[in-house]
C-alpha positions as CSV (number, residue, x, y, z in Angstrom):
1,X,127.7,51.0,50.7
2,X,130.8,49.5,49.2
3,X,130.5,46.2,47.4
4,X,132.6,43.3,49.6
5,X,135.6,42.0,48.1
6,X,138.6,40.2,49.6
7,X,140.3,43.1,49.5
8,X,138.0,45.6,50.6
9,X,139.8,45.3,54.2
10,X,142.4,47.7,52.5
11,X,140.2,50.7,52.9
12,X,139.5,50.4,56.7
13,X,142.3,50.3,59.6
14,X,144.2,47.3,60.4
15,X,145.3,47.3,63.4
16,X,148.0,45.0,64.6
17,X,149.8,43.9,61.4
18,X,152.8,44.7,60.7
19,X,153.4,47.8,58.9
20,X,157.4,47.5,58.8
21,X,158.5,45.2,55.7
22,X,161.4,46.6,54.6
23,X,160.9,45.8,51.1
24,X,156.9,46.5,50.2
25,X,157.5,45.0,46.5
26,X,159.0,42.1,47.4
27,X,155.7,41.5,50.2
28,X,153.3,42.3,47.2
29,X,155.3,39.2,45.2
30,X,154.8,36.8,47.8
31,X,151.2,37.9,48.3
32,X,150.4,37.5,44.6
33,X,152.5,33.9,45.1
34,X,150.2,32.8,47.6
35,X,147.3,33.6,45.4
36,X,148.0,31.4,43.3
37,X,148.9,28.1,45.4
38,X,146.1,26.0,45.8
39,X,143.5,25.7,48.7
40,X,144.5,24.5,52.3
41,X,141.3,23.4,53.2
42,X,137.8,23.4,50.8
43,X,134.4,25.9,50.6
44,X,132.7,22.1,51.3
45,X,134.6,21.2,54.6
46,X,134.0,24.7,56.0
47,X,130.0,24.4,55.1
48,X,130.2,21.2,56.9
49,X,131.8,22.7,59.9
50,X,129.2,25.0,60.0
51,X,126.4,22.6,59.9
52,X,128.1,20.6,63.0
53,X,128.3,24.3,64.9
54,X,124.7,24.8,64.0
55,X,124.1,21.4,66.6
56,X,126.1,23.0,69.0
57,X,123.9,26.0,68.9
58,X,121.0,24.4,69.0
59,X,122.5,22.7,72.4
60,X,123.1,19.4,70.9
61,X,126.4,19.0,70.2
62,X,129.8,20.6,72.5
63,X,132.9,22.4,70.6
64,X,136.3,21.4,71.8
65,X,138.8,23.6,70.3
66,X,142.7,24.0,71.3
67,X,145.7,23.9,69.9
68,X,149.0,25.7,70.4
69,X,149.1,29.8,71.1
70,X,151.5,30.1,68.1
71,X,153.1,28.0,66.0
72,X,156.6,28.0,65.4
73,X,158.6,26.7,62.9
74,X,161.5,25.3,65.3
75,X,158.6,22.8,67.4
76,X,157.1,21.8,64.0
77,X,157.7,17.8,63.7
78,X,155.7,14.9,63.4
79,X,156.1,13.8,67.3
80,X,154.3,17.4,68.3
81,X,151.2,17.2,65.7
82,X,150.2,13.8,66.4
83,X,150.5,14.4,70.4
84,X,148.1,17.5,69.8
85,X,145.4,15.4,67.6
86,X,145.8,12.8,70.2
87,X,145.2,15.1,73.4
88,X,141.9,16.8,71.6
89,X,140.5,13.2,70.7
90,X,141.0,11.7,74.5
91,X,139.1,15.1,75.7
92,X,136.8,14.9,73.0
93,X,136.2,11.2,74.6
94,X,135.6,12.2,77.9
95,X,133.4,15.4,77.2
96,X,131.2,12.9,75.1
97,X,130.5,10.6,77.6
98,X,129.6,12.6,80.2
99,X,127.9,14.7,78.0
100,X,125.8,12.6,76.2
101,X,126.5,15.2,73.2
102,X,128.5,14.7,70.2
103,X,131.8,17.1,70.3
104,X,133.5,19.1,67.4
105,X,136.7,18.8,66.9
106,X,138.3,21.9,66.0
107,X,142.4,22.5,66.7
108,X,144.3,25.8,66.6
109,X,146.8,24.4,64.1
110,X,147.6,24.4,60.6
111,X,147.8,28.6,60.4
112,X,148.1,29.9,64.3
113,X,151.1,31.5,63.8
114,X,150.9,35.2,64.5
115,X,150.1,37.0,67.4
116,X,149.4,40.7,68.3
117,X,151.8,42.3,71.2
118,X,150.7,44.8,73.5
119,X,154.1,47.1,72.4
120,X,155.6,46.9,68.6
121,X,158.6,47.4,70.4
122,X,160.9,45.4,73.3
123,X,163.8,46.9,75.0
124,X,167.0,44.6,76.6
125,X,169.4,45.8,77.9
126,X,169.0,49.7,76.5
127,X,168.3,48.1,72.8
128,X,164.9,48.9,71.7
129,X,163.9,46.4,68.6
130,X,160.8,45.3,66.7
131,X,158.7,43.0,69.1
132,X,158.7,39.3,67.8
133,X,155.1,39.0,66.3
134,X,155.3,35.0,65.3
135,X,157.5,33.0,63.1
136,X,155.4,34.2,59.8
137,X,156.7,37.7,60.5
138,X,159.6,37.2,62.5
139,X,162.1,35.6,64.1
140,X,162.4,35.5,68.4
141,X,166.3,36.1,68.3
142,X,166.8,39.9,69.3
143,X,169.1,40.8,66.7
144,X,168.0,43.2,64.1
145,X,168.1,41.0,61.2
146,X,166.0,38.3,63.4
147,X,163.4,40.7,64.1
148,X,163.0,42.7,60.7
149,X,159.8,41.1,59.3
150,X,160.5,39.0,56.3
151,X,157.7,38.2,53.8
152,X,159.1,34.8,52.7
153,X,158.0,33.8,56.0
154,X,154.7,33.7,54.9
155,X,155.3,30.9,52.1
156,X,157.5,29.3,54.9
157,X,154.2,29.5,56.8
158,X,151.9,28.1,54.2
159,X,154.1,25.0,53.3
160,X,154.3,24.1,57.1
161,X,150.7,24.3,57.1
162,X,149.7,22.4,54.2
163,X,152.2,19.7,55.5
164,X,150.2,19.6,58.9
165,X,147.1,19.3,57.4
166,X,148.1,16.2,54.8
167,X,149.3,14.6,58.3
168,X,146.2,15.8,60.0
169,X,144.3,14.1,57.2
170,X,146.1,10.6,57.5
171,X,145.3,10.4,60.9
172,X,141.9,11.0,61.0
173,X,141.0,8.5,58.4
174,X,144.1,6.4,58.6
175,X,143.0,4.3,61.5
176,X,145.2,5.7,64.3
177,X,142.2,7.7,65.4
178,X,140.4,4.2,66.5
179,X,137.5,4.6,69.0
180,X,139.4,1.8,71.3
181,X,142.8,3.1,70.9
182,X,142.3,6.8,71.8
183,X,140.2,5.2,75.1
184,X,143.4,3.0,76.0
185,X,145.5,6.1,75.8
186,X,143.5,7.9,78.6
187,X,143.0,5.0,80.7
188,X,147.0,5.3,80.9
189,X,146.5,8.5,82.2
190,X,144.0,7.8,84.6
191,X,146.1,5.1,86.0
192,X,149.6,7.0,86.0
193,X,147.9,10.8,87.4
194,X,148.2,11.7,90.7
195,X,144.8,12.2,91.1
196,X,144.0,9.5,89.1
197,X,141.0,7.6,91.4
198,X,139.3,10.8,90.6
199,X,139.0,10.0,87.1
200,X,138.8,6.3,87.2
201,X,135.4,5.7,87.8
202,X,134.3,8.0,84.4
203,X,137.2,6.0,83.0
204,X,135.8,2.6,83.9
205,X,132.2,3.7,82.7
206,X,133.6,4.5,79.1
207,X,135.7,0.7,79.1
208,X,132.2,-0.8,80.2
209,X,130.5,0.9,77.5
210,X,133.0,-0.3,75.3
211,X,133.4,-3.8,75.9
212,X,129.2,-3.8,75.4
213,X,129.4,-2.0,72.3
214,X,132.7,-5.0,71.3
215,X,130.0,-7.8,72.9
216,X,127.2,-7.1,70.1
217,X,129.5,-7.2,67.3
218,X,130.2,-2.9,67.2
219,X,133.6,-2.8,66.2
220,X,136.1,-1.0,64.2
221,X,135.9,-3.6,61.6
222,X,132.4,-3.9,61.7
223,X,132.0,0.0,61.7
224,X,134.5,1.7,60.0
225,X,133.6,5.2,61.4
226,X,134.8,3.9,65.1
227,X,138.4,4.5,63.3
228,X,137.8,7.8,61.6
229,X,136.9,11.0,62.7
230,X,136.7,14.6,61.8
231,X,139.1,17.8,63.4
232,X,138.2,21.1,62.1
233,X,141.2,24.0,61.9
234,X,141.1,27.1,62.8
235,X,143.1,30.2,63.4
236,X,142.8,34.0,64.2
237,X,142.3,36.2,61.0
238,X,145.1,38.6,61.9
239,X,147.2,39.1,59.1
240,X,144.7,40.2,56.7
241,X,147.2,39.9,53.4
242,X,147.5,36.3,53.9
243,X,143.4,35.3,54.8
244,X,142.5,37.6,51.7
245,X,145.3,35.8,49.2
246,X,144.1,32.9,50.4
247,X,140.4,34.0,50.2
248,X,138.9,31.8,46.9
249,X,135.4,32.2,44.9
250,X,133.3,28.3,45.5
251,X,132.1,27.9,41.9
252,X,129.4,26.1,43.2
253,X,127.6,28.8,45.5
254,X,129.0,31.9,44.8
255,X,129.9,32.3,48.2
256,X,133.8,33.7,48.8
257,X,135.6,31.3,51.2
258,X,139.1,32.0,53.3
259,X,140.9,28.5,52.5
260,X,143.6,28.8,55.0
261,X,141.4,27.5,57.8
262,X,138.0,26.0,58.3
263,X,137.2,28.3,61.0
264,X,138.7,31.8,61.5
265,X,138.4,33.9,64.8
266,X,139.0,37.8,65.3
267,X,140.8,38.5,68.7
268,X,139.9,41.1,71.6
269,X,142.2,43.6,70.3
270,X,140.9,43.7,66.4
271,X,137.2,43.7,67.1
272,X,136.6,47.3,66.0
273,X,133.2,47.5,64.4
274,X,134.8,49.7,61.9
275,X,138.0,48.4,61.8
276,X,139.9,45.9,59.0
277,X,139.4,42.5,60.7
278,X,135.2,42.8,60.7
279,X,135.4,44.3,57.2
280,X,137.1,41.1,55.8
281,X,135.3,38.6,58.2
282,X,131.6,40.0,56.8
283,X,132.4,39.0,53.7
284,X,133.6,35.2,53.9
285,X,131.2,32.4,54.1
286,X,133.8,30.2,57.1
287,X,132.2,29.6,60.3
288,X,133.6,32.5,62.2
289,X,134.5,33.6,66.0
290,X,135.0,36.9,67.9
291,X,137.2,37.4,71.5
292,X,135.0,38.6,74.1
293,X,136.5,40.3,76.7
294,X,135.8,42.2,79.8
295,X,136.0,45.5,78.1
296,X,132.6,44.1,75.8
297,X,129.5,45.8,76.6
298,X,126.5,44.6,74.9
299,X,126.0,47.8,72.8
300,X,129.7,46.7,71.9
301,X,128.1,43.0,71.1
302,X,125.0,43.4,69.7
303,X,125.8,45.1,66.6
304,X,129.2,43.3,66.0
305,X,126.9,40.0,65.8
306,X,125.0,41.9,63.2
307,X,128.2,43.3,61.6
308,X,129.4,39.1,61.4
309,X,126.1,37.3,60.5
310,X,123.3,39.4,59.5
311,X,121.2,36.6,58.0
312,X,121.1,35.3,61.4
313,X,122.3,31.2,60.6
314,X,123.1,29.1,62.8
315,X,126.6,27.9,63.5
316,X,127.8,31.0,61.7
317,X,129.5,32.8,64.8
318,X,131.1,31.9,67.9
319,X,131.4,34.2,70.7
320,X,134.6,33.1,72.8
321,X,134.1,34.5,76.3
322,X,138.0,35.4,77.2
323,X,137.1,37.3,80.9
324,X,139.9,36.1,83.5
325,X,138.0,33.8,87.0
326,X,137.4,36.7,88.6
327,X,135.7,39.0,86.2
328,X,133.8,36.3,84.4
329,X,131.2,36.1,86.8
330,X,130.4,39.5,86.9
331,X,130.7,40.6,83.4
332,X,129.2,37.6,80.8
333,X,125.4,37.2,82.4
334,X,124.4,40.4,80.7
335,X,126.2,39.6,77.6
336,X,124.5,36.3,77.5
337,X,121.2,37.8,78.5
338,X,120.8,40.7,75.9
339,X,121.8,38.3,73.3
340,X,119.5,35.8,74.1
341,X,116.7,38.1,74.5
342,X,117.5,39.5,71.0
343,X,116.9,36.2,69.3
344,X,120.4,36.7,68.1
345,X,121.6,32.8,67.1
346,X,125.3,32.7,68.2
347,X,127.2,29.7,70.3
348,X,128.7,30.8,73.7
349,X,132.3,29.1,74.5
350,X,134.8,29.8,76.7
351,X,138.7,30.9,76.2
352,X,140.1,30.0,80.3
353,X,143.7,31.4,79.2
354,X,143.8,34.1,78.1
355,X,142.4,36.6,81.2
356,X,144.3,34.3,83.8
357,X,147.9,34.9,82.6
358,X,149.8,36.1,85.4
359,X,153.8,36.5,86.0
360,X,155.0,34.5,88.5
361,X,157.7,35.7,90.8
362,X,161.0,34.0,89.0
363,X,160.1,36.1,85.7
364,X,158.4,33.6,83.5
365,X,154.8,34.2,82.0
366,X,152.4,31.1,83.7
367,X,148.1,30.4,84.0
368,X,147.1,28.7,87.2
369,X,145.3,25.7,86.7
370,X,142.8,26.4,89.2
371,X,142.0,29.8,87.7
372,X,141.1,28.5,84.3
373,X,139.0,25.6,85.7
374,X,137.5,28.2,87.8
375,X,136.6,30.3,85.1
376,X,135.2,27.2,82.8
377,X,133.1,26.1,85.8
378,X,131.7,29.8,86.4
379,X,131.2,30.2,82.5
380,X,129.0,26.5,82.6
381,X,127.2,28.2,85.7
382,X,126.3,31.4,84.5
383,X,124.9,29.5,80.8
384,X,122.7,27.2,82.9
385,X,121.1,29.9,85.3
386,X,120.7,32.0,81.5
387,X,119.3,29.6,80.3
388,X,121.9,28.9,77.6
389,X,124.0,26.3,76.5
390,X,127.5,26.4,77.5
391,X,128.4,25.4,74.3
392,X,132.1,25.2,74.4
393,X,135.8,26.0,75.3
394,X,139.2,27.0,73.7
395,X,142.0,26.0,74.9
396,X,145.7,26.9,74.3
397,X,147.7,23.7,75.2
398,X,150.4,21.1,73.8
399,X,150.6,17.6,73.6
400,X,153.9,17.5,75.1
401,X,155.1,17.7,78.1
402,X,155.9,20.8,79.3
403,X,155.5,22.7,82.6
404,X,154.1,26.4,81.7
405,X,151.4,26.3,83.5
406,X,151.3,26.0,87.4
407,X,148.9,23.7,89.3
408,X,146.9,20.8,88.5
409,X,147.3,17.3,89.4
410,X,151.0,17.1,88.7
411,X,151.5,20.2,91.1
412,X,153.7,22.3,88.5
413,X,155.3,24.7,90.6
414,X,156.8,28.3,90.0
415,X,160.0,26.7,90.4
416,X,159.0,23.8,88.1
417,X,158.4,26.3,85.1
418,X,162.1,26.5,83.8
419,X,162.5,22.8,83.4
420,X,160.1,22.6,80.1
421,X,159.3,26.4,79.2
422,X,159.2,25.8,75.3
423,X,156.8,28.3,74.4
424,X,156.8,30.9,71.6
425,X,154.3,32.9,73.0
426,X,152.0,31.8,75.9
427,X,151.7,29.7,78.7
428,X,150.1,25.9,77.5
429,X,148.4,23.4,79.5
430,X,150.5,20.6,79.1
431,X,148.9,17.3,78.0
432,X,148.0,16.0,81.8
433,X,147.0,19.1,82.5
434,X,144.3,19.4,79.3
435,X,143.6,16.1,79.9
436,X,142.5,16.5,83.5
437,X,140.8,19.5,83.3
438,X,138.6,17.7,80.0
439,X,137.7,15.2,82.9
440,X,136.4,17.7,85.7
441,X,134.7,19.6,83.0
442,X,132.8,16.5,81.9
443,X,132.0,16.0,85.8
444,X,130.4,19.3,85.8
445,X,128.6,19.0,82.3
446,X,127.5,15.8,83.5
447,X,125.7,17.2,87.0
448,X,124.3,19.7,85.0
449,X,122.5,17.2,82.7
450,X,121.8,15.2,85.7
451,X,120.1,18.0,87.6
452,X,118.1,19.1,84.5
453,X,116.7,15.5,83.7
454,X,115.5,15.3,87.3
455,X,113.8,18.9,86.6
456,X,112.2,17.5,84.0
């Protein structure tokens, strides 16, 4: 068998990069470049990730993770990352309360900025071009020189990153991430949303808990980890010159770690057992996920899971169920019973977005809000009547609003969607909408915790 290094991904097929730089040399020098910058995140804060993954496992902890669907370099501002780390710690709130369970915090940010295309090409107007594949490859204007991939993208890519992740940083131990300010936050949201008796009463039970814990003397002063807490990055591993540049030996264990993230993810459509993507993801010690979708069969599954974590640890590997409301039902009770049965140790989360995209009848690219609640609730469903923990979701949404998405409380229409369509990529829940569907899926994770204490 050939020994694992981080480049030993070069000897298998990679599927969905691009193979189009018009100058190879001048990609190899910006690879070697990245080498030899320092570290986004550290081997340390990835082991620690893992270790909070391993709770969610075990059915003790819940993993929130969302972010944007790609990146862009144009959206990229102060404003837009603090919006996003303040949407994920209002859900992360809610989901705790009802709950009862701690939630990890991990964002798609810092590194989400390619995507794979169905077609390498796109045609307008007779003139066929290079599809645009994210702002680290290329750029969205269809002009030849737009789309032509261009390796100093990459570094572009890198410095935008480490510049999110230094902000990232201040937040999350600077004090804006106070227990009692992220709380007053969504009680502005339960008071302004449409629906917003709905979500008043969970609302009410979190100030009342509150103003007890302020009562006994349990305050940000008096405990300084009310006003810090921990978000986790992540990405998907797509482009496999970058992950392996940034791929670094911990002196400490021995163990290789990818250091542009703190948790890495393979999609639907890079899976192969034999492929690239699983080659490079065996060989890293990150806390890793793989895209399950309704192609997966559990011959498929079963030996993927062995591929990705053959010493079996917990917290190593997420499976993200990514089935669309209609076919979710039907397709992950079999997945979730053949692993279960196999003793296999993985977490079970669910990815709402990506199987629901539809295109709406003006042209534009949307997700009903009612489909992707419908999936999450079926997903929760299906894990309790497995046996299983529902252990998660992942989320493609903004802090900003924009309407991409149709449905929810705010009733984004079809006609709505051209007033705030920013995305580079993907429909995004918008920050009501994430916010509100946080709240009915700590309703349901709550019945379900009040139905199996009663069992009990």
């Amino acid at each position: 068998m050939t020994r694992w290094t981080p480049e030993s991904w070069r000897t298998k097929t990679a599927l969905h990069m691009p193979a189009d730089y018009p100058d190879p040399k001048a990609l190899a020098a910006v690879e070697d470049e990245l080498r030899a910058l320092p570290p986004l995140v550290f081997a340390g804060e990835a082991r620690r990730l893992t270790s909070k993954l391993a709770q969610v496992e075990r059915g003790e902890a819940f993993l929130l993770q969302g972010g944007d669907c790609a990146e862009s370099f144009k959206e990229f501002s102060t404003d837009n990352i603090r919006d996003t780390f303040r949407l994920i710690l209002q859900m992360a709130v809610v989901l705790t309360f009802a709950g009862r369970k701690p939630v990890v915090k991990v964002g798609r940010i810092a590194g989400q900025f390619a995507k794979p295309r169905s077609s390498p090409l796109e045609e307008i107007d007779g003139v066929e071009l290079p599809s645009y594949r994210g702002d680290i490859i290329n750029g969205m204007g269809f002009t030849p020189e737009e789309r032509a991939p261009d390796p100093q993208r990459l570094i572009r890519a890198y410095n935008q990153s480490a510049s999110t992740l230094n902000l990232l940083r201040a937040f999350a131990g600077g004090g804006y991430a106070d227990l009692y300010n992220i709380h007053r936050w969504t009680l502005g949201f339960a008071g302004d949303n449409a629906a917003g008796a709905q979500y008043r009463e969970l609302a009410d039970k979190i100030t009342e808990a509150l103003a007890f814990m302020e009562a006994v003397g349990v305050t940000p002063e008096s405990h300084p980890d009310l006003s810090r807490v921990e978000v986790f990055t992540s990405h998907e591993a797509l482009l496999l010159n970058v992950e392996s540049a940034l791929t670094r030996l911990d002196g400490g264990s021995g163990e290789w770690f990818d250091t542009s993230a703190h948790m890495l993810w393979i999609g639907e459509r890079t899976r192969q057992l034999d492929g690239a993507h699983v080659e490079f993801m065996k060989g890293i010690r990150n806390p890793i996920g793989v895209k399950c979708g309704p192609t997966m069969t559990a011959d498929d599954l079963l030996p993927l899971i062995d591929a990705l974590n053959p010493d079996n640890v917990s917290g190593r590997l997420t499976l993200i169920g990514r089935f669309g409301h209609d076919k979710v039902g039907e397709r992950l009770p079999k997945l979730m019973r053949e692993v279960k049965a196999s003793g296999r140790k993985v977490i079970w989360s669910i990815d709402p977005m990506h199987g629901n995209t539809l295109k709406a009848g003006n042209g534009y690219k949307t997700r009903p809000f009612d489909r992707i609640l419908g999936e999450v609730r079926t997903f929760i469903d299906v894990a309790e009547a497995e046996g299983v923990h529902p252990g998660g979701v992942h989320l493609e949404m903004t802090g900003q609003n924009v309407t991409e998405c149709i449905g929810g409380a705010q009733a984004v229409t079809e006609d709505d969607l051209s007033n705030r369509y920013h995305t580079h990529c993907d429909p995004r829940l918008n920050a009501d909408q994430a916010l509100e569907l946080a709240f009915l899926v700590a309703e349901r994770l709550k019945s379900g915790r009040i139905s199996r204490s009663k069992a009990a």
